[in-house]
C-alpha positions as CSV (number, residue, x, y, z in Angstrom):
1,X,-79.0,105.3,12.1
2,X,-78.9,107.0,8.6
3,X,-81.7,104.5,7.1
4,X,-84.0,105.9,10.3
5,X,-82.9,109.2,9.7
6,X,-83.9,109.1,5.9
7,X,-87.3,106.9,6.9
8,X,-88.8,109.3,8.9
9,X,-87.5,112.4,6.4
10,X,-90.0,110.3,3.9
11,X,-92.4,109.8,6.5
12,X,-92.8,113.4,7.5
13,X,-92.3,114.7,3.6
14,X,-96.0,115.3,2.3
15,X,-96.9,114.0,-1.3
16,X,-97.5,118.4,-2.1
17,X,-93.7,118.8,-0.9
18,X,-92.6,115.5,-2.9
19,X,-94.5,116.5,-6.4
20,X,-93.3,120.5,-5.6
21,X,-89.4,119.3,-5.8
22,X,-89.4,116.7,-8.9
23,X,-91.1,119.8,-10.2
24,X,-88.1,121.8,-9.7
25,X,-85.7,119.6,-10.6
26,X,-87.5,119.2,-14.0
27,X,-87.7,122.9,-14.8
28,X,-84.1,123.3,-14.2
29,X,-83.0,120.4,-16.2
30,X,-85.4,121.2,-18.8
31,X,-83.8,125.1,-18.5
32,X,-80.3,123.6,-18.6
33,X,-81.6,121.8,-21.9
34,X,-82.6,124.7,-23.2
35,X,-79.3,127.3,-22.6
36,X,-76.7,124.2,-23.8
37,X,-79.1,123.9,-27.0
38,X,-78.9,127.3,-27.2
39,X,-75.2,127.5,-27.0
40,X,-74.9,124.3,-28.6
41,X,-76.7,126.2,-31.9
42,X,-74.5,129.2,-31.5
43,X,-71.6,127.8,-32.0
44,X,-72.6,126.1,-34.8
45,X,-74.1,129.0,-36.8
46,X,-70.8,130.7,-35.6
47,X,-68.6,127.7,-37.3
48,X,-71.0,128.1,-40.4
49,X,-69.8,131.8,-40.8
50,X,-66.2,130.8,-39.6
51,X,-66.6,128.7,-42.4
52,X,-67.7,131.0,-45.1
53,X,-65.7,133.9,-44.2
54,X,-63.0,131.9,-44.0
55,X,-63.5,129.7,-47.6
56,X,-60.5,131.4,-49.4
57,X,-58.0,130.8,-46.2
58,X,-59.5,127.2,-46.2
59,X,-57.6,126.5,-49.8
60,X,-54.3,126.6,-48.1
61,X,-55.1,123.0,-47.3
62,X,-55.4,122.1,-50.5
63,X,-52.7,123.8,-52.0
64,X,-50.2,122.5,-49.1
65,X,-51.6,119.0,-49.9
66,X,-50.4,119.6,-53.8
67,X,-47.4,121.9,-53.0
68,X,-46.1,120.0,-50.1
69,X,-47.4,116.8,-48.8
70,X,-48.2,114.8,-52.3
71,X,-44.7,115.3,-53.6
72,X,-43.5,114.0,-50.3
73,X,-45.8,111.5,-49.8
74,X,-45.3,110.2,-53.0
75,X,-41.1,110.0,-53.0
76,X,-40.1,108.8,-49.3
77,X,-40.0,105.6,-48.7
78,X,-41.2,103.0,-45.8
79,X,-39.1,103.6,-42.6
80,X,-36.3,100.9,-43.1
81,X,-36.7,99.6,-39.3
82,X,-40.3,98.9,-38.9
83,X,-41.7,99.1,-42.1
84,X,-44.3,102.0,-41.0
85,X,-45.8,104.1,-43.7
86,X,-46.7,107.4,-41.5
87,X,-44.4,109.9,-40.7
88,X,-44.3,113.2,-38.6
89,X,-42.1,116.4,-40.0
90,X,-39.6,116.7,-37.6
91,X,-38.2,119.9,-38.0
92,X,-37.2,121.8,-41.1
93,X,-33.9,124.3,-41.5
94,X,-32.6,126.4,-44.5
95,X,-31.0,122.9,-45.9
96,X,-32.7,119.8,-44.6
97,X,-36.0,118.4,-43.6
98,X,-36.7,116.5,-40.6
99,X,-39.1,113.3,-40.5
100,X,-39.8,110.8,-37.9
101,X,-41.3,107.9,-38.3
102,X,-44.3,107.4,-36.5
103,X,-44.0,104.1,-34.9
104,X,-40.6,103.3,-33.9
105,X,-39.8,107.3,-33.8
106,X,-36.3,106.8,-36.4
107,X,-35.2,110.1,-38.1
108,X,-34.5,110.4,-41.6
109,X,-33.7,113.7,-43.2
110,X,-34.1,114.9,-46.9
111,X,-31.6,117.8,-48.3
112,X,-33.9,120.8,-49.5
113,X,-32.1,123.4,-52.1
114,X,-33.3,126.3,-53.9
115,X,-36.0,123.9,-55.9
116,X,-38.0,123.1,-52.7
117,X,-39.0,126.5,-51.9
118,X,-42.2,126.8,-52.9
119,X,-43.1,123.6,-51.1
120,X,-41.3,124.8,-47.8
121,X,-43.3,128.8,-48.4
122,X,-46.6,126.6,-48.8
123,X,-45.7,124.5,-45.4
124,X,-45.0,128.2,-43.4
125,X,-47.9,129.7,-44.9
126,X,-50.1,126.6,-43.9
127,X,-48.1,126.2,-40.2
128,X,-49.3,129.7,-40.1
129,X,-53.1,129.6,-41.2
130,X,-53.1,126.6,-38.5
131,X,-52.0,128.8,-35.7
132,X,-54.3,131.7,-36.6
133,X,-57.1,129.7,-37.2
134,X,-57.0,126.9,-34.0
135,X,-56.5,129.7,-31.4
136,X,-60.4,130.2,-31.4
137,X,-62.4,129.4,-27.9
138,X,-64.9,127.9,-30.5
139,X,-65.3,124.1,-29.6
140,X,-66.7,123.4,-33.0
141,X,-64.2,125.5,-34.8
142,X,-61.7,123.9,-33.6
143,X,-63.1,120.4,-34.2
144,X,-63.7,121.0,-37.3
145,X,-60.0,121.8,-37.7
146,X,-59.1,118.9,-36.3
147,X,-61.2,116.7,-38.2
148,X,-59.9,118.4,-41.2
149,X,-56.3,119.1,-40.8
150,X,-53.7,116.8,-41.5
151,X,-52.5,117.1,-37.9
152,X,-52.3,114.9,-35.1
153,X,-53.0,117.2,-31.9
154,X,-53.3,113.9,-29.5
155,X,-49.7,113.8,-29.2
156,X,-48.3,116.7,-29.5
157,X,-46.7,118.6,-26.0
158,X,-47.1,121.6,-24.7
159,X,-43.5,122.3,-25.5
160,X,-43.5,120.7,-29.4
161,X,-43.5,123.4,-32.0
162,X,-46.6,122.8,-33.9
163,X,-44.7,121.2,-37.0
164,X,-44.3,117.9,-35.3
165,X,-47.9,117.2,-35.1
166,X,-48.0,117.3,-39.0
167,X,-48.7,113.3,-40.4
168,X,-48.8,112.1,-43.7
169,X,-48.4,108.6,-44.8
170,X,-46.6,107.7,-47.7
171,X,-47.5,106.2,-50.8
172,X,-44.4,104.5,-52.1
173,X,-43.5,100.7,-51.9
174,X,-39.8,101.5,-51.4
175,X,-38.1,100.4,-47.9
176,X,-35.2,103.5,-46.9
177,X,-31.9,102.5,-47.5
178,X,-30.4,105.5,-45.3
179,X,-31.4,107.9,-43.3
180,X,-30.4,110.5,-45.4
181,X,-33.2,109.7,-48.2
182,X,-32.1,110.3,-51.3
183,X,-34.5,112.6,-53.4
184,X,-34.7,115.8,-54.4
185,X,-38.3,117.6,-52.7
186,X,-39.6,120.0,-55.2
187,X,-43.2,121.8,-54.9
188,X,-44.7,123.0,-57.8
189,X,-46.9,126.3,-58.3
190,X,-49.3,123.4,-60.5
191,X,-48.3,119.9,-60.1
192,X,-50.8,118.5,-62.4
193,X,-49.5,119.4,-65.0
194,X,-46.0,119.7,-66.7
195,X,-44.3,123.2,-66.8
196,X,-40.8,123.3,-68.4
197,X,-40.0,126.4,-66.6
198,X,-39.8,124.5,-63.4
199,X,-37.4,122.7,-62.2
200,X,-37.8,118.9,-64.0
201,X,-35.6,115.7,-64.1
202,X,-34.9,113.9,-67.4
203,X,-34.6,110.1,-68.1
204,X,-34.3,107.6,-70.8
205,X,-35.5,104.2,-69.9
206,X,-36.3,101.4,-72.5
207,X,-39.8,100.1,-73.2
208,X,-39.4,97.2,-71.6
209,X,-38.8,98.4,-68.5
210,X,-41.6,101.2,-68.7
211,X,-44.0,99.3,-66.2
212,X,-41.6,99.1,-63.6
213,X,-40.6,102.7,-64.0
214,X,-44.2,103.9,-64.0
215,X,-47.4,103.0,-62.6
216,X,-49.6,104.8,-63.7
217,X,-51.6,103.2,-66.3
218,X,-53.3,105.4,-68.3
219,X,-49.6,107.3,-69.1
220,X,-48.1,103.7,-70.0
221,X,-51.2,102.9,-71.7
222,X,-50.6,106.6,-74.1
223,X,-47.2,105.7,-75.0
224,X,-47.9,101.9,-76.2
225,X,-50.8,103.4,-78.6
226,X,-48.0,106.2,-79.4
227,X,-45.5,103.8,-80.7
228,X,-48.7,101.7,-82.4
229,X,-49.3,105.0,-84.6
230,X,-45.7,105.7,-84.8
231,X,-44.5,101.7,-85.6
232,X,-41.0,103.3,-87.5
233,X,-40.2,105.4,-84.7
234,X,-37.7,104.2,-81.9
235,X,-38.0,106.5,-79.5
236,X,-41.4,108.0,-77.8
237,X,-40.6,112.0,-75.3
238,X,-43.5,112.3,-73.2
239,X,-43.7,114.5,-69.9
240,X,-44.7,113.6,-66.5
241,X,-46.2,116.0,-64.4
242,X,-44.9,116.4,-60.7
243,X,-48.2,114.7,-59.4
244,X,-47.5,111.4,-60.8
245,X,-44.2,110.9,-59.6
246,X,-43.2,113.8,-57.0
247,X,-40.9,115.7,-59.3
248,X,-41.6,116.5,-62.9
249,X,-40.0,113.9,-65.8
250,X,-39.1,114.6,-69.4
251,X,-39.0,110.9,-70.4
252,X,-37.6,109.4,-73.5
253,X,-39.1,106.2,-73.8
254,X,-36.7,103.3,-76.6
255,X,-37.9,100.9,-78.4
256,X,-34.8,98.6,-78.4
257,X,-31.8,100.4,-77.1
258,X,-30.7,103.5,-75.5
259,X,-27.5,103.2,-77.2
260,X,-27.6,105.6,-79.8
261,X,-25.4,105.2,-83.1
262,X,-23.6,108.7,-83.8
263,X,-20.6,108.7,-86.6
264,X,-20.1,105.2,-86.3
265,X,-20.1,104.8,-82.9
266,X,-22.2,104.1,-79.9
267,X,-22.4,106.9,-77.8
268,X,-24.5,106.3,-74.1
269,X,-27.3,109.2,-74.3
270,X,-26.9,111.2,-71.1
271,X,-29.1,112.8,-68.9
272,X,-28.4,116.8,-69.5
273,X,-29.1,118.2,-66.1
274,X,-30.3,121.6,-65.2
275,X,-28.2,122.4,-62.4
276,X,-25.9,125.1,-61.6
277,X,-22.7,125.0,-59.8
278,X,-22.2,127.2,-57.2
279,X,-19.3,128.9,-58.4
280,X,-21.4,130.1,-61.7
281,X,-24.3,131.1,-59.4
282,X,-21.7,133.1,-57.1
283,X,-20.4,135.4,-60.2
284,X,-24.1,135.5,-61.6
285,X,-25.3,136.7,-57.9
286,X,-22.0,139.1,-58.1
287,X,-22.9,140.5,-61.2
288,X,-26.1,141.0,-61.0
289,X,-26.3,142.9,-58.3
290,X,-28.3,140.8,-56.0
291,X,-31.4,141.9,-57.8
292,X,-34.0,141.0,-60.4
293,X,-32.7,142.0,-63.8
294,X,-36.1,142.8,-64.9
295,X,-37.7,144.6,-61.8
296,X,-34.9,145.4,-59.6
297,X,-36.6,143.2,-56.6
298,X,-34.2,141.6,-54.0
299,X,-36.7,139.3,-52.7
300,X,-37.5,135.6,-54.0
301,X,-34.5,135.9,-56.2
302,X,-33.7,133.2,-58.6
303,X,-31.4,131.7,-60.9
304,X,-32.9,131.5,-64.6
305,X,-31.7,130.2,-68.1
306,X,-31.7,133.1,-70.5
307,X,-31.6,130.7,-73.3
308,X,-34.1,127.9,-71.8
309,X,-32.7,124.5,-70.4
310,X,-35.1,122.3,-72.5
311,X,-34.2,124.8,-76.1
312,X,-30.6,123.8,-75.1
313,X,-29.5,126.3,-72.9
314,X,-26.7,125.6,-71.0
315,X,-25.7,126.0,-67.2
316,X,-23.1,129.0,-68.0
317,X,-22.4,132.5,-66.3
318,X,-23.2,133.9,-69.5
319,X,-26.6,132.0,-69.8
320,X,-27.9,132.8,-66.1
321,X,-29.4,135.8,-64.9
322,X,-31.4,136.4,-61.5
323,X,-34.9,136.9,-61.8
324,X,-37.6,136.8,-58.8
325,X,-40.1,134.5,-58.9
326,X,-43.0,136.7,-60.3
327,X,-40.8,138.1,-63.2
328,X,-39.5,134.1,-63.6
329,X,-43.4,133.0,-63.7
330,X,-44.4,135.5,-66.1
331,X,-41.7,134.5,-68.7
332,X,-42.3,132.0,-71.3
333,X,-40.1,129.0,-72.4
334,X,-38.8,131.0,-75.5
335,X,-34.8,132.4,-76.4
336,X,-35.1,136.2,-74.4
């Protein structure tokens, strides 16, 4: 009944009327064409000057990359149950950081102290540049965001915080022995190169075993020629800057033995370390007011070494003042 319905509709339909409606339906396709171009183009010259207006705000990225993501890429290790090398942050609090790994969704957590802040203030002003810049009704805005942005929207819920849909993969061979990983997270204001006035680990390691300490190359290759120009010198300092490894190294790099002959007897150098016990930072803190002994600022307080750590100064009430960070910054590694 329908097929004789629809024959005679093409019987009676005259070729005027036929050529009139593909007419039509052309115009408004080619109309349609022309208004999703034109919003197509739109948007696009509106990303271009979301783009350019936006090019200082757009650096966060790369200075949460150095500030947050390399040291922490660089230091955790494969998850110990499925070998994955891609995590998700968790969740973060005042003392701990929270990753998951990606696959079979185990949590490890790192302990965070007063060292990691200025990774953990680059991860809240990036969480926050994310938020302000995402919430845009621009498609291509926000694919571009997406394509740039070391997130992983696909996955996150409606109910996540926006944390958990930050991914990195990591770039060390180690395999997690616990799930409390054991490293210290430090960001640096410039990890590329070495700054004694941040926080920095020191180690002594023979020259033997420098390739397995170190891979990079062209810092192993510097301290072979050093010891070739220096052939009466058993022992070769050199700095690593937090890039390389995570966390800044002083290294002192022996020839034949770390054992160190002293009076006649063979004293085990040790590591001096830089940190503080609590009960000298409480009576600092006590003393000093709770403020900056330069400026008089409570906020971003921290714990300096009036005499500096690598001139010898040592982790003592009397050697510690608080400083905030701009007045810490602006100081020089020099007796003051």
């Amino acid at each position: 009944m329908n097929m004789l319905i629809n024959n005679i509709a093409l019987q009676t339909t005259s070729p005027s009327m036929f050529i009139g409606t593909l007419v039509a339906v052309g115009l408004f396709i080619l109309i349609a064409y022309v208004v999703s171009s034109t919003a197509d183009r739109k948007e696009n010259e509106q990303k271009e000057k979301w783009i350019k207006s936006n090019s200082h705000k757009l650096k966060i990225q790369d200075d949460f990359l150095l500030k947050f993501i390399s040291p922490l890429s660089k230091l955790t290790p494969k998850c110990n149950k499925c070998n994955n090398d891609v995590y998700n942050i968790w969740g973060i609090s005042p003392y701990e950081l929270e990753l998951r790994c990606s696959d079979c969704k185990k949590i490890y957590k790192i302990d965070i102290g007063e060292h990691s802040k200025i990774a953990i203030n680059s991860l809240e002003e990036y969480i926050d540049f994310v938020i302000k810049s995402y919430d845009n009704s621009n498609e291509k805005i926000r694919k571009f965001l997406i394509d740039k942005l070391i997130f992983d929207f696909s996955n996150l819920r409606s109910n996540q915080p926006l944390i958990k849909a930050l991914r990195f993969q990591t770039s060390s061979e180690e395999i997690a022995i616990s799930t409390r990983l054991d490293f210290k997270f430090v960001g640096y204001n410039v990890n590329d190169s070495f700054n004694e006035n941040e926080y920095f680990e020191e180690d002594n390691i023979l020259l033997d075993d420098l390739n397995n300490y170190l891979k990079d190359s062209e810092t192993i290759n510097a301290v072979n020629i050093a010891f070739k120009e220096n052939p009466k010198a058993d022992e070769i300092t050199f700095q690593i800057p937090a890039i390389i490894l995570g966390v800044q190294k002083q290294i002192v790099v022996h020839k034949n033995t770390i054992l160190k002959n002293n009076n006649k007897s063979d004293k085990i150098i040790q590591k001096k370390s830089r940190r503080i016990s609590q009960t000298v930072k409480d009576k600092v803190w006590n003393r000093d007011g709770g403020k900056c002994v330069e400026c008089g600022s409570n906020e971003n307080l921290e714990f300096d070494h009036i005499i500096p750590h690598s001139k010898g100064g040592a982790n003592t009430y009397r050697n510690i003042q608080l400083l905030c960070e701009p007045c810490n910054r602006s100081k020089s590694a020099k007796i003051g």
